[in-house]
C-alpha positions, 0 to 999 in steps of 0.5 A, a space after each residue: 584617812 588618818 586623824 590630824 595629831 595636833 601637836 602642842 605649845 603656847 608661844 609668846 612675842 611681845 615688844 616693849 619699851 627697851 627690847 623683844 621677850 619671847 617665851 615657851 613653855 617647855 613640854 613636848 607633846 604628841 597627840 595626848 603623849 607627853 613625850 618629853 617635859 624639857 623641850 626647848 622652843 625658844 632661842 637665841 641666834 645671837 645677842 639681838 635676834 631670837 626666835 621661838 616655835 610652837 609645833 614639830 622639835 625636828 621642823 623647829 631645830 633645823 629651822 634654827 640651824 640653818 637661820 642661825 648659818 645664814 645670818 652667820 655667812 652674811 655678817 661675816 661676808 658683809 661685815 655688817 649686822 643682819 635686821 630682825 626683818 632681814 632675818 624674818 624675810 629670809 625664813 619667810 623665803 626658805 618656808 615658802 619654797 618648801 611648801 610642797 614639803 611644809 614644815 609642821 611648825 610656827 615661828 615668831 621672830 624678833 629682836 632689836 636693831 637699827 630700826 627699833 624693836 622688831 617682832 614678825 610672826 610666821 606661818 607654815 608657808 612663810 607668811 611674815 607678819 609684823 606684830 606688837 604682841 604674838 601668841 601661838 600652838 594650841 594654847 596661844 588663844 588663852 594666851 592671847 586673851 590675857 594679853 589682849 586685855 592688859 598690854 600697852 605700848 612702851 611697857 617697861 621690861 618688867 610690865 611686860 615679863 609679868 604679863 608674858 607670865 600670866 598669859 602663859 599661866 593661863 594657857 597652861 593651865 587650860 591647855 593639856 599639851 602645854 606645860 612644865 615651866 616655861 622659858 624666856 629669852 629677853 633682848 633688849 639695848 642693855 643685852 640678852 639673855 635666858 631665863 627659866 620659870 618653874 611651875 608654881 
């Protein structure tokens, strides 16, 4: 029987006052291979959604492609902007028809849009759950730990990112496939973008 390869990552969700930061660290592993240490895991669909992985590239990559396409038709047939939560049900339905051949990944998505800031959290199968705050891959219980214990609601963006930071930090520096920077993308009312964070 073969050994389960565990694939690794810390990824992080958290909602605040304004908006939805999600980050990842950028290495790709494989078993105790580092295969690359410029992965990206974390991603804007658009100016309000994004969405971030811990597990498989491959399984991660074709996720977004095909959200990113779909939300793309239905605003361009609807004329109207798709919801974060529209967007997650989506992907919760696309995962669970294709549970007899699961992807080997996690997904959280999140965003701002008419309802507020919106944060869901997925597994393999398309279980959709909606959150404040997420962490996952195999240093998300470190991360989440560190969360746990410092987060607030309606925290400021830059409460939030610091804390985003140090969570991961204390992931990467106790999980061996997690590591070598990490990356945020910020959405908020004043607009979105990326970020890197070297390793210090």
């Amino acid at each position: 029987m073969p050994q389960e390869i565990p694939i690794g990552a810390t990824t992080i969700g958290m909602v605040f006052k304004d908006g939805v930061i999600l980050a990842s660290e950028k290495r790709i592993s494989y078993g105790l291979t580092v295969m690359s240490k410029a992965g990206k895991k974390v991603f804007l669909v658009n100016d309000r959604i994004g969405v971030a992985f811990a597990g498989l590239i491959s399984d991660a990559q074709a996720i977004l492609r095909r959200l990113a396409s779909e939300i793309r038709l239905y605003e361009l047939e609807s004329r109207r902007r798709m919801s974060v939560r529209s967007a997650a049900k989506f992907l919760s339905n696309l995962l669970y028809a294709q549970r007899p051949f699961p992807v080997f990944t996690e997904t959280i998505v999140g965003g701002i849009d008419d309802e507020g800031c919106k944060l869901f959290v997925l597994d393999q199968l398309g279980s959709l759950i909606e959150d404040k705050y997420v962490a996952i891959g195999t240093g998300g219980v470190l991360a989440i730990s560190v969360i746990e214990s410092e987060y607030k609601d309606n925290m400021s963006l830059d409460d939030a990112r610091n804390l985003t930071i140090k969570a991961m930090k204390a992931a990467i520096s106790r999980d061996i496939t997690s590591g070598d920077g990490t990356d945020i993308v910020i959405i908020s009312k004043n607009g979105s973008r990326e970020e890197f964070i070297p390793v210090r």
